[in-house]
C-alpha positions as MATLAB code, in Angstrom:
seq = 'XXXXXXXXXXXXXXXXXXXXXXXXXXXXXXXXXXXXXXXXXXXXXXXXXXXXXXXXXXXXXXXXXXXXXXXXXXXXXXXXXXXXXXXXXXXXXXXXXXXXXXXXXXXXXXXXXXXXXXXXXXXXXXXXXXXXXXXXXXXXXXXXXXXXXXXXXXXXXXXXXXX';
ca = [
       0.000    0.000    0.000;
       1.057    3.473   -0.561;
       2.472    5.030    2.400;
       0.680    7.624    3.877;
      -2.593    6.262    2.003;
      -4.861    4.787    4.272;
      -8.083    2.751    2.382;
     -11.400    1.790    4.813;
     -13.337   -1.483    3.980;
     -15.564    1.022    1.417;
     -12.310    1.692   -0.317;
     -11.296   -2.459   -0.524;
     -15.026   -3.100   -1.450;
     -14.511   -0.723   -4.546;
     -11.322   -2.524   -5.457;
     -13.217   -5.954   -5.026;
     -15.157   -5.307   -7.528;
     -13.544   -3.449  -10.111;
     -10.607   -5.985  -10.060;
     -13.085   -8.256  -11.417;
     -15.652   -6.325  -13.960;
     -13.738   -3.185  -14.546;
     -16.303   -2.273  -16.704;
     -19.126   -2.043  -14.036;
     -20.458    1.563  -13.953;
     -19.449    3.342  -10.602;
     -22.992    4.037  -10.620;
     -24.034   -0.034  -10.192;
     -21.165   -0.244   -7.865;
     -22.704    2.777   -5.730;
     -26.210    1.268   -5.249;
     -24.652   -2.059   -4.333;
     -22.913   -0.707   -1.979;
     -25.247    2.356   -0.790;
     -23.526    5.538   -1.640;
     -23.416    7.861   -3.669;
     -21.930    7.794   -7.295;
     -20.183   10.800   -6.637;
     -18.735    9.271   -3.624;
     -16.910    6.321   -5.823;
     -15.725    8.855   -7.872;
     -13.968   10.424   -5.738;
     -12.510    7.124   -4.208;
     -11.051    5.609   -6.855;
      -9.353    9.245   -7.590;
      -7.965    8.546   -4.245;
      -6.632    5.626   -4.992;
      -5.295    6.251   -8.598;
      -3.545    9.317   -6.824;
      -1.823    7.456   -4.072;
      -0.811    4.738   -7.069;
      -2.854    1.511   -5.759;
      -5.038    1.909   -9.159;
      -1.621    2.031  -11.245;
      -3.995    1.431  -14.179;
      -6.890   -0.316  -16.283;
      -6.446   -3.497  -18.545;
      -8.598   -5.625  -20.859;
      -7.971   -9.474  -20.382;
      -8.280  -11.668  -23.388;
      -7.832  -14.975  -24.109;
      -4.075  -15.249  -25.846;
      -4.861  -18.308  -27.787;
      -7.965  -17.042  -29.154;
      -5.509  -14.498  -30.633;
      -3.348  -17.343  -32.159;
      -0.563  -17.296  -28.931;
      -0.914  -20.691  -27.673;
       2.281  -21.173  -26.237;
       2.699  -19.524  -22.779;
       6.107  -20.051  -20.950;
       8.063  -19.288  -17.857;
      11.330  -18.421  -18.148;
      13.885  -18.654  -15.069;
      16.724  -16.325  -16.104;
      20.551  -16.212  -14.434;
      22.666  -13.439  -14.509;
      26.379  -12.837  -14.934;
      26.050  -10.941  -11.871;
      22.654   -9.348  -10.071;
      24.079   -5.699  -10.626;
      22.877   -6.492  -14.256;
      19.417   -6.944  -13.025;
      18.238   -3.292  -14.005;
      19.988   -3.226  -17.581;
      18.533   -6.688  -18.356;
      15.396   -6.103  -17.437;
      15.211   -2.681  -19.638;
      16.314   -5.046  -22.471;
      13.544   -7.691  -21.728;
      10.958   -4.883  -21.516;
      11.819   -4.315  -25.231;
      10.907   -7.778  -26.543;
       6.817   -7.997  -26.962;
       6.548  -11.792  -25.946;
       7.453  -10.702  -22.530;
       4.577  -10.323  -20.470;
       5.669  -10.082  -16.683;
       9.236  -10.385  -15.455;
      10.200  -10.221  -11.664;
      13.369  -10.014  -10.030;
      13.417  -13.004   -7.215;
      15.225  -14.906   -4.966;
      15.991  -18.213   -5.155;
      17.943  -20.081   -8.391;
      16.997  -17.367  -10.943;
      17.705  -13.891  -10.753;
      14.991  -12.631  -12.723;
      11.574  -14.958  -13.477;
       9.792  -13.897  -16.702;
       6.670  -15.180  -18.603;
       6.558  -15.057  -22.190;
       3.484  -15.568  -24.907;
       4.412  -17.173  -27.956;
       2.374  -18.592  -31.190;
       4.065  -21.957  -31.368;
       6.922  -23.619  -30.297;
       9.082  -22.344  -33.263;
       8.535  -18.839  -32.543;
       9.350  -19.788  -28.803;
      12.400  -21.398  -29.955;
      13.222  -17.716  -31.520;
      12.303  -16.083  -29.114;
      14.538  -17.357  -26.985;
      17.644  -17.966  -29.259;
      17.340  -14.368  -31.236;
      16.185  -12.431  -28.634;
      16.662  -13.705  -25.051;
      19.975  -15.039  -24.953;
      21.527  -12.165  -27.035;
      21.026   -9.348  -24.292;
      24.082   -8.936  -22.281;
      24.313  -10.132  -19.109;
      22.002  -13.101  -19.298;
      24.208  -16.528  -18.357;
      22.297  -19.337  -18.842;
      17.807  -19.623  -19.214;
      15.553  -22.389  -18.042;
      12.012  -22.374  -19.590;
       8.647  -23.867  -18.409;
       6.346  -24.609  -20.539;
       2.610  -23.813  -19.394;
       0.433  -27.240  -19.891;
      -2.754  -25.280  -18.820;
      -4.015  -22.008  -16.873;
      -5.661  -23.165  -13.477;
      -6.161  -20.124  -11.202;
      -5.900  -16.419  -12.752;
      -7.706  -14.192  -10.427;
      -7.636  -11.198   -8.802;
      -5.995  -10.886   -4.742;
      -8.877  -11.068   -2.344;
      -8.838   -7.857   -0.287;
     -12.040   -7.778    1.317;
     -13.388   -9.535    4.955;
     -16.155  -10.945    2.670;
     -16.759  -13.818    0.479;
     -15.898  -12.633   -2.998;
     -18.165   -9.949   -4.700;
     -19.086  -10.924   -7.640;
     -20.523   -8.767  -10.745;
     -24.058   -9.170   -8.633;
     -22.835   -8.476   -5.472;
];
């Protein structure tokens, strides 16, 4: 959380629900929750301002867009002073997704969305392993998508897009 921000359960209860229908009108979200439209308003500019709401998305379906190949990729450095230089150069290939810096064997843990195998395999030789800095890569191939969901943040059972 942002320090010096603090958010009430009205505040989390916003979130809830937005983090799963972003689309829902602030207006539907005030009347299940009793208050005022203007009142969400001016909560969620709260909570854009104090950067908890970095930003808005739209989720699709990768392999409905011809990506079917999604992939983790557990990345060693030459040394972890590289970590902010590699990670500029990973932020410039689109097939990277996510990338985090970690603990544990790898020094940065990436995902990466691919059409097919081949254009994982060139991903990977053409663009991965060139960037300067990177030792050695060990990828994980995703069989199947289980859980993708929003962090639960409220006291409640989830809210739903009903309530």
């Amino acid at each position: 959380m942002a320090k010096g921000t603090e958010i009430d359960d009205l505040d989390r209860k916003i979130l809830s629900i937005l983090m799963r229908n972003a689309k829902k009108p602030y207006t539907d979200i005030a009347k299940q929750l009793f208050v005022s439209g203007g009142t969400i308003h001016v909560r969620m500019k709260k909570l854009e301002d104090a950067g908890i709401v970095k930003g808005y998305n739209l989720a699709v379906d990768p392999s409905k867009l011809g990506y079917d190949i999604s992939a983790f990729l557990g990345i060693y450095l030459d040394k972890s002073s590289l970590y902010e230089d590699v990670a500029r150069d990973l932020a410039k290939i689109p097939e990277v997704v996510a990338a985090h810096y970690t603990t544990g064997l790898y020094s940065i843990f990436a995902t990466i969305v691919c059409r097919d195998t081949k254009h994982l395999r060139d991903v990977l030789h053409d663009k991965v392993q060139k960037i300067n800095g990177i030792q050695r890569t060990e990828t994980f191939i995703s069989l199947q998508e289980s859980i993708n969901r929003p962090i639960h943040i409220t006291d409640e059972p989830f809210l739903d897009e009903e309530g």
